[in-house]
ZAROZA-965290 format. One record per residue (C-alpha): residue in three letters; x negated, y negated, z negated. Coordinates in steps of 0.5 Angstrom, whole numbers, plus 500, padded with zeros to 3 digits. Each point is the difference from the previous one (the first is absolute). Layout:
ALA,X,Y,Z
...
% end
This chain:
UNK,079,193,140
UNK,493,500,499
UNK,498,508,502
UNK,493,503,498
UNK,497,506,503
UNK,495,505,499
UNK,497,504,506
UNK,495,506,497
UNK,497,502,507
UNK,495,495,504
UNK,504,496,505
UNK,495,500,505
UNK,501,508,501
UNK,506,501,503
UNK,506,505,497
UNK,506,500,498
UNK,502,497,494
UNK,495,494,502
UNK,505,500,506
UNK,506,500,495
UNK,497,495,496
UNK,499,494,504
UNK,507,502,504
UNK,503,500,493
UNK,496,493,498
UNK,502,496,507
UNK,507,502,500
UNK,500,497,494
UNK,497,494,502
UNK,505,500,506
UNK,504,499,494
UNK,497,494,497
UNK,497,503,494
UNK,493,500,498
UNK,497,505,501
UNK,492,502,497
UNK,496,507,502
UNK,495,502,496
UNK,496,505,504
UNK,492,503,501
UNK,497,497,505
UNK,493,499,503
UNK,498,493,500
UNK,499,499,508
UNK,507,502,501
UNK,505,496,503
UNK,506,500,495
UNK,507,497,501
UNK,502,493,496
UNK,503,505,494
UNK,495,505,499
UNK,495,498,494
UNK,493,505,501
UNK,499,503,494
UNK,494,503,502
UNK,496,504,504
UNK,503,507,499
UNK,496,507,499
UNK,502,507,504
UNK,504,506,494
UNK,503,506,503
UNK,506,500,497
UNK,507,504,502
UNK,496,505,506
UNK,497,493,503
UNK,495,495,498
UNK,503,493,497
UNK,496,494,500
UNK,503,496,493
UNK,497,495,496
UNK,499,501,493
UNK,495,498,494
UNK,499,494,496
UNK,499,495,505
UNK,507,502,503
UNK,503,499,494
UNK,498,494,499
UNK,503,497,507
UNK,506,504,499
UNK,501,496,494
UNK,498,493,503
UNK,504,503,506
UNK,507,500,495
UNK,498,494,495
UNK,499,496,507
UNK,507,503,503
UNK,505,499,494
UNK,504,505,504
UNK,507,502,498
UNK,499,507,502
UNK,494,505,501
UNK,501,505,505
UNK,494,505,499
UNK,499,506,505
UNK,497,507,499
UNK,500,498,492
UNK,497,508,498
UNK,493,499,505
UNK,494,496,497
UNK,501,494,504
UNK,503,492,500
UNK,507,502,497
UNK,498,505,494
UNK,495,492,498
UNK,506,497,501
UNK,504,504,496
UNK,496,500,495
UNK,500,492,500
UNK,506,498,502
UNK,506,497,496
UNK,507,500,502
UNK,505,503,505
UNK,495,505,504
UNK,503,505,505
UNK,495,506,503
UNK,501,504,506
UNK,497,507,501
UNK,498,502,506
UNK,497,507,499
UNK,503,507,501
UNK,496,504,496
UNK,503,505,495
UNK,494,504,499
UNK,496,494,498
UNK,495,502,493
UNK,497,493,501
UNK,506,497,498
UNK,501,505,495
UNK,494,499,496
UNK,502,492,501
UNK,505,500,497
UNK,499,498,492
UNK,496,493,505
UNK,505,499,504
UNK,506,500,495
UNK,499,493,497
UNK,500,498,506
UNK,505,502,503
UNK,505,499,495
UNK,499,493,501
UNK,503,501,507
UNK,507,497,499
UNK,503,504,507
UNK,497,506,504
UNK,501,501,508
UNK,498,506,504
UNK,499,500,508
UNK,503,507,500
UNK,503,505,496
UNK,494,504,500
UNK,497,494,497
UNK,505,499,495
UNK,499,509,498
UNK,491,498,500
UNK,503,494,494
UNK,505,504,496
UNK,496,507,500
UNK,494,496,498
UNK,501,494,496
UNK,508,500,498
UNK,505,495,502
UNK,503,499,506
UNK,500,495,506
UNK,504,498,505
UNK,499,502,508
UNK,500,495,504
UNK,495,501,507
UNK,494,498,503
UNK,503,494,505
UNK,499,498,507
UNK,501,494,505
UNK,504,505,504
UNK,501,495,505
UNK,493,498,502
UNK,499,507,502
UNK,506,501,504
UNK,499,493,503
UNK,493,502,502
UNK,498,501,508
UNK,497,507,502
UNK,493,500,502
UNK,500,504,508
UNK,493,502,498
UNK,503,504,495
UNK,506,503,504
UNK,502,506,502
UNK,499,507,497
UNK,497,497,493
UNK,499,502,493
UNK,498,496,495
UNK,497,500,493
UNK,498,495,496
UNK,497,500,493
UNK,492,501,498
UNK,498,505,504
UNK,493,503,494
UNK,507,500,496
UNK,501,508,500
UNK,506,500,497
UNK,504,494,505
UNK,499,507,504
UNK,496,499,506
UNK,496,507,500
UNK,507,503,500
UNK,503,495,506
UNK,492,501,503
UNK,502,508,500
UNK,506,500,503
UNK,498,496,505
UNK,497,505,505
UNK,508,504,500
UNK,503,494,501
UNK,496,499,507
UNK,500,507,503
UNK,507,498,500
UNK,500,492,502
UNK,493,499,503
UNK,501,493,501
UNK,502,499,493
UNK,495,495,497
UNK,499,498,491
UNK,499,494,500
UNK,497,499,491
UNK,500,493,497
UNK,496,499,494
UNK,492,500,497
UNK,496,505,499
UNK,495,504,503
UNK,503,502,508
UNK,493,505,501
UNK,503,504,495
UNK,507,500,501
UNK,499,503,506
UNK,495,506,498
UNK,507,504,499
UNK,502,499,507
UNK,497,505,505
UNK,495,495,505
UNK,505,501,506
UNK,505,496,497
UNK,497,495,497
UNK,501,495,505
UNK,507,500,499
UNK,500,498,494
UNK,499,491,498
UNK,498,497,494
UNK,502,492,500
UNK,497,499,493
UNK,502,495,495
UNK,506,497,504
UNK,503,493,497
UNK,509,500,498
UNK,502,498,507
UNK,496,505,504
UNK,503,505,495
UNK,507,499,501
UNK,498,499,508
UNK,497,507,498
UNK,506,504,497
UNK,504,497,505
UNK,496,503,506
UNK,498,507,499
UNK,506,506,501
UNK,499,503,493
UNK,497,498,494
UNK,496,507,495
UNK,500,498,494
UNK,496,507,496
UNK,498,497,495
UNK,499,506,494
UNK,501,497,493
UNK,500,495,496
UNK,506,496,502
UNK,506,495,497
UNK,503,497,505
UNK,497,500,507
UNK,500,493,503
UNK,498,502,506
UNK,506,504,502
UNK,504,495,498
UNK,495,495,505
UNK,501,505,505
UNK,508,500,499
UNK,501,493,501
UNK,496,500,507
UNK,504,506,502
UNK,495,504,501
UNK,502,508,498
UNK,497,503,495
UNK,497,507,498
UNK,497,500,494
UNK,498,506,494
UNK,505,502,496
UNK,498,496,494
UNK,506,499,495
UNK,497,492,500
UNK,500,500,508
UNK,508,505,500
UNK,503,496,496
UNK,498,492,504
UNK,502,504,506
UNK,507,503,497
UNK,497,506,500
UNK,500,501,507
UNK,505,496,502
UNK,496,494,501
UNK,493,504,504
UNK,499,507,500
UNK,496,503,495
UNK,494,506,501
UNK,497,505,495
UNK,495,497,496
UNK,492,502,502
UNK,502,504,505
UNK,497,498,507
UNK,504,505,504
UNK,507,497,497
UNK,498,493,502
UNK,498,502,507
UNK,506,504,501
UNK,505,494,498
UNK,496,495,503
UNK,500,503,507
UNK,507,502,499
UNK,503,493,499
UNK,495,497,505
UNK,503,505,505
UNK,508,497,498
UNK,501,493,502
UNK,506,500,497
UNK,498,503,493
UNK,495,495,501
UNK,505,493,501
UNK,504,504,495
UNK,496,499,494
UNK,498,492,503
UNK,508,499,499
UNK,500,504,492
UNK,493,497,499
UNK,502,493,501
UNK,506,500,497
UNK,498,504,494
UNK,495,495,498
UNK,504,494,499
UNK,500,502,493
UNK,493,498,499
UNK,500,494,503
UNK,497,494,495
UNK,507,496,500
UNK,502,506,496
UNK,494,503,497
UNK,498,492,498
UNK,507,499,498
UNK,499,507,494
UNK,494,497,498
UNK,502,493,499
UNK,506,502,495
UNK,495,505,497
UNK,496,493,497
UNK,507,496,499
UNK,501,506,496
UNK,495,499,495
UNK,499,493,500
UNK,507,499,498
UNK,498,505,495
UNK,495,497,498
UNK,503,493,498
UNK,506,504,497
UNK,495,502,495
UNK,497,494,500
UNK,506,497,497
UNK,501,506,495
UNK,493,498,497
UNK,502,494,498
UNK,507,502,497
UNK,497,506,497
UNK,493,500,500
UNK,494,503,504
UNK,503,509,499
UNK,504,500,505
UNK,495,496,505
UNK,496,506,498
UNK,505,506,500
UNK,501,498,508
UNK,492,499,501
UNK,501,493,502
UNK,494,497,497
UNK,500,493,500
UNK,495,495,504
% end
């Protein structure tokens, strides 16, 4: 099968649908399918043989953060190029409703189209005040895919219609097969995500951090991520701060080395979230996880079964639950053993597997239609939203 697929935010900045774009396009190579990415990307960034650049990106905030998409003229002109050159037999667009690659791409495309929406925002007016826009486009869309329940309600309350779930996905096994660091052992909490992102939470982790060290002095925060470190720290009292590590930009196997090292993984973020892939990285490395009680996060984490969950934005109850986990080995080895069982769910061989029938779903569809125009002419080709190339 000849699979296109349309990434919105620029591939030189980490996140996590970047992240679930390119482990979804390589488990399909894997496969034997051909697989094209188009994404933003600026010029002198390294790309993987699949990725096609569509050009330099610019920053929009967007969904409480600030988004680097690519949208405009020019960029509808290499989205064009980009599916006449690919003639692919289904195009999978994400985040479709931002103005970016995949809202171009669903107003150029032809044929099976499948959408993935990754937002959880049910107050969103921006969406609101869209929709006449977007409404051609979407109707064009022959399947939809939520990567949470949360997701899904942000589609149906705003757009109408509805999606299939089917989870962000994980290479379980290459976080659990990762080998600790011994530098990064030993009464250790972590923290990945842009640390100048207020809503990844690290004020809120910077506050507790106080309460947790008058009850385990030698405990040590370990922040992976960019951003500005000074600035960070400005929250934390002077005394404390050579407890505190910043690791910056770290590549995928210092991550998973990461998570499979550290005691505790914090994850308070304060909003904003569908889904949560890092818990579920966490999960695979069998690193316990304590994380705000967000009803993305509760719902990867089987509401509490899988990690523990704090009351969100509350610096007393994160430090509470931290120092009373860190202070129970046997909660801790608990929460290894449920986590790691836990997350097979999210493994690519599943979640790969669910996106896969989704697009045999529609091209089967597709040709159905097709045979029925030339019996019955080009209505019911339209009745279906199928246009012909």
């Amino acid at each position: 099968m000849r699979i296109g697929i349309v990434c919105p935010y620029s591939w030189d900045v980490p996140g996590g649908v970047q992240f679930h774009i390119r482990d979804l396009a390589e488990y399909f190579i894997r496969l034997g399918h051909e697989v094209s990415v188009l994404a933003p990307a600026d010029d002198d960034t390294p790309l993987p043989p699949y990725v096609v650049s569509a050009g330099r990106a610019v920053p929009v905030p967007y969904n409480g953060s600030v988004a680097r998409l690519n949208f405009g003229f020019l960029s509808a002109a290499r989205v064009r190029r980009w599916l006449h050159d690919g003639a692919f037999d289904v195009v999978h667009v994400h985040e479709p409703t931002s103005p970016s690659l995949g809202l171009l791409t669903c107003w150029a495309a032809q044929g099976p189209m499948v959408a993935t929406f990754h937002t959880s925002n049910p107050r969103s007016k921006a969406m609101i005040a869209a929709y006449a826009i977007l409404q051609a486009a979407l109707e064009k869309i022959s399947a939809r895919i939520a990567v949470s329940e949360y997701a899904r309600r942000t589609l149906v309350e705003h757009l109408g219609g509805d999606a299939v779930v089917i989870p962000n996905g994980v290479d379980v096994d290459f976080f659990a097969k990762a080998q600790p660091r011994p530098e990064w052992q030993g009464d250790t909490i972590g923290f990945i995500g842009r640390i100048d992102e207020p809503r990844k939470g690290l004020p809120v982790l910077m506050k507790a951090f106080p309460d947790i060290l008058a009850a385990r002095p030698r405990t040590r925060l370990l922040v992976a991520g960019r951003g500005d470190e000074e600035e960070a720290l400005e929250l934390l009292p002077a005394e404390f701060r050579s407890q505190v590590e910043f690791l910056g930009m770290i590549s995928d196997e210092d991550k998973a080395r990461f998570l499979r090292s550290i005691d505790l993984y914090v994850a308070p973020n304060t909003g904003g979230e569908s889904f949560g892939i890092i818990l579920v990285e966490a999960m695979s490395a069998g690193a316990p996880v304590l994380a705000a009680d967000l009803d993305a996060f509760a719902q990867v984490l089987d509401q509490g079964a899988a990690g523990e969950l704090f009351t969100n934005e509350d610096p007393e109850a994160l430090a509470e639950a931290a120092v009373r986990l860190l202070q129970n080995p046997d909660r801790l080895a608990e929460l290894r053993e449920r986590g790691s069982a836990h997350v097979r769910r999210f493994d690519w061989s599943t979640v790969g597997a669910d996106i896969l029938s989704v697009y045999e779903t529609v091209t089967a569809g597709a040709a159905a239609v097709a045979a029925a125009d030339d019996d019955r002419g080009p209505g019911l080709r339209a009745r279906f939203g199928l246009a012909r190339d």
